[in-house]
TORLO-200762 format. One record per residue: residue in one letter; x, y, z of N, C-alpha, C in turn. Coordinates in steps of 0.001 Angstrom, whole numbers, padded with zeros to 6 digits, always signed. Layout:
% TORLO-200762
AXYZXYZXYZ ...
% end
This chain:
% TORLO-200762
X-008787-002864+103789-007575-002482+103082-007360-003458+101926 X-006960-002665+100549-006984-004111+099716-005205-004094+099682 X-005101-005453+099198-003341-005278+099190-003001-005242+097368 X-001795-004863+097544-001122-004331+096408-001318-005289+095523 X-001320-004831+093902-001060-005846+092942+000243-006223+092163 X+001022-007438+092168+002004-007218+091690+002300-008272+090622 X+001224-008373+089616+001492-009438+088457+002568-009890+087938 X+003038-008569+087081+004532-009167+086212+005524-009009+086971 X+005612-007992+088527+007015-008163+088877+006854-009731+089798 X+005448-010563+090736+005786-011431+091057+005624-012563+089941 X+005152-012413+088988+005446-013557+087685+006974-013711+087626 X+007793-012553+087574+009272-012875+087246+009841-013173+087879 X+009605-012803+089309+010510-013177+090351+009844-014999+090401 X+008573-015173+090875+008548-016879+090294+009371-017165+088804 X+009419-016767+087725+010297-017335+086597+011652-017766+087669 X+012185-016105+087982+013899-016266+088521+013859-017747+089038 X+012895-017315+090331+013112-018970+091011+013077-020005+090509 X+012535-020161+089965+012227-021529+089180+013502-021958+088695 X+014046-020609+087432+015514-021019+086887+016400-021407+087631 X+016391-020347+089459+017502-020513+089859+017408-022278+090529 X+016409-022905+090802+016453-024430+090982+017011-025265+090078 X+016197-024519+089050+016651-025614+087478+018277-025450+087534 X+018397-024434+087508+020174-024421+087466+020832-025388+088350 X+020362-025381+089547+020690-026193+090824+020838-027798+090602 X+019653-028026+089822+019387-029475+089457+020553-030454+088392 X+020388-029106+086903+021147-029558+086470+022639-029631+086679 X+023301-028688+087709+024290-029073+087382+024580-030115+088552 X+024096-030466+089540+023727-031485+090337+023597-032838+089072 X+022917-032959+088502+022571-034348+087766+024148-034183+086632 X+024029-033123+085912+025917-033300+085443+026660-033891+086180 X+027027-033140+087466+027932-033474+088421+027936-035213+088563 X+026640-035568+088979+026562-036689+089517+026443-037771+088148 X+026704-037225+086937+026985-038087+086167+028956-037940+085175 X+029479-037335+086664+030664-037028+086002+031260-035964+085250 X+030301-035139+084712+030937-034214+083744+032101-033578+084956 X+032914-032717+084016+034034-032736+084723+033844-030869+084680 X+033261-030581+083735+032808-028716+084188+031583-028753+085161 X+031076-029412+085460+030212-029906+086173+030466-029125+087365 X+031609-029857+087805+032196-030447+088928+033025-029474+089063 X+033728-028830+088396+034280-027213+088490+033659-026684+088662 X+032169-026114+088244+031574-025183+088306+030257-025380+089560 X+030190-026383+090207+029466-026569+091222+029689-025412+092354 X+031082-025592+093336+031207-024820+094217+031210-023507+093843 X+030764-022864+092805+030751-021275+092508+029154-021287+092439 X+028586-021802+091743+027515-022247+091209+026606-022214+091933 X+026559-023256+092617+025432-023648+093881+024830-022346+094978 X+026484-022507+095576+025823-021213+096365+025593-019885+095880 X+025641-019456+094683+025252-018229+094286+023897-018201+094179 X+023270-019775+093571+021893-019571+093344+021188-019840+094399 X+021356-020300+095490+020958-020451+096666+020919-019104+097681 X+021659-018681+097170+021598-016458+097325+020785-015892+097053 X+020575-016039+095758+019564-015654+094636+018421-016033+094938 X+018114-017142+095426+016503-018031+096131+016195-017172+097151 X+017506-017001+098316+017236-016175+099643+016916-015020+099315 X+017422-014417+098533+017426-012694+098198+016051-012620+097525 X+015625-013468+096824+014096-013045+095852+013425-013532+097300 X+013386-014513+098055+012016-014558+098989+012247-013290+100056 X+013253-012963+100127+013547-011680+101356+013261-010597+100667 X+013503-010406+099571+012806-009033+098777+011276-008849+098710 X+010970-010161+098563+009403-010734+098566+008440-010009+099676 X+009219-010509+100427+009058-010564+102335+008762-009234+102758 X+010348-008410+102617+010409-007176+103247+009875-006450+102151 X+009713-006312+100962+009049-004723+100465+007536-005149+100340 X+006495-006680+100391+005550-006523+100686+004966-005841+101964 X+005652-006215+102841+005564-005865+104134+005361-004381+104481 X+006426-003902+103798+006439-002262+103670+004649-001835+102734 X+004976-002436+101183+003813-002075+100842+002530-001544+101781 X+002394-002906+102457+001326-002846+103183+001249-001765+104246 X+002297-001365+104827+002446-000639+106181+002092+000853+105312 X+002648+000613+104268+002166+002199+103490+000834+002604+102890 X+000569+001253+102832-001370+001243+102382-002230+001211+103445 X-002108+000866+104462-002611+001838+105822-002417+002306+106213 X-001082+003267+106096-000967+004509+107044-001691+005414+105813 X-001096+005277+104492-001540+007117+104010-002713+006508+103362 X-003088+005205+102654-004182+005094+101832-003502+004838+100224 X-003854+004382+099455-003980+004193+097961-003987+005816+097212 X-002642+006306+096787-002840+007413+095867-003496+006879+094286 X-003612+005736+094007-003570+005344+092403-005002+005911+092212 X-005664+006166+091315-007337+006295+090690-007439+004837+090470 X-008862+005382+090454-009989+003898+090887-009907+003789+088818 X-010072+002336+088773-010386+002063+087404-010696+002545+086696 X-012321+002275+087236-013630+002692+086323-013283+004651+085889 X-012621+004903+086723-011945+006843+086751-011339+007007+084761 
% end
């Protein structure tokens, strides 16, 4: 069985993640250097992107999962390349 290919949608979902850390960081290093929107905008902030981390690896998770269960039960409808 070969498994699915998913270039640009898992390229973006790695981008998302990435941002959603970077976001995490910086306003962590603001915070911890005082800024004062910083520090407002942390408790909204944080845990949204920490949502956003859970939700892209669980999307990850469960529709590969499916993929696969659907590429051995019926088989690959796509044409072969070289076609």
């Amino acid at each position: 069985m070969e498994k699915p290919s998913y270039r640009s949608s898992k390229r973006f979902m790695g981008i998302s993640h990435a941002l959603a850390w970077a976001v995490i960081f910086i306003i962590v290093a603001a915070a911890s250097y005082g800024s004062d929107g910083a520090l407002a905008l942390a408790p909204t902030i944080i845990p949204l992107m920490v949502g956003m981390i859970l939700a892209l690896l669980g999307i990850h998770r469960g529709l590969g999962s499916i993929d696969m269960r659907t590429i051995a039960r019926f088989g690959r409808d796509q044409p072969d390349k070289g076609a």
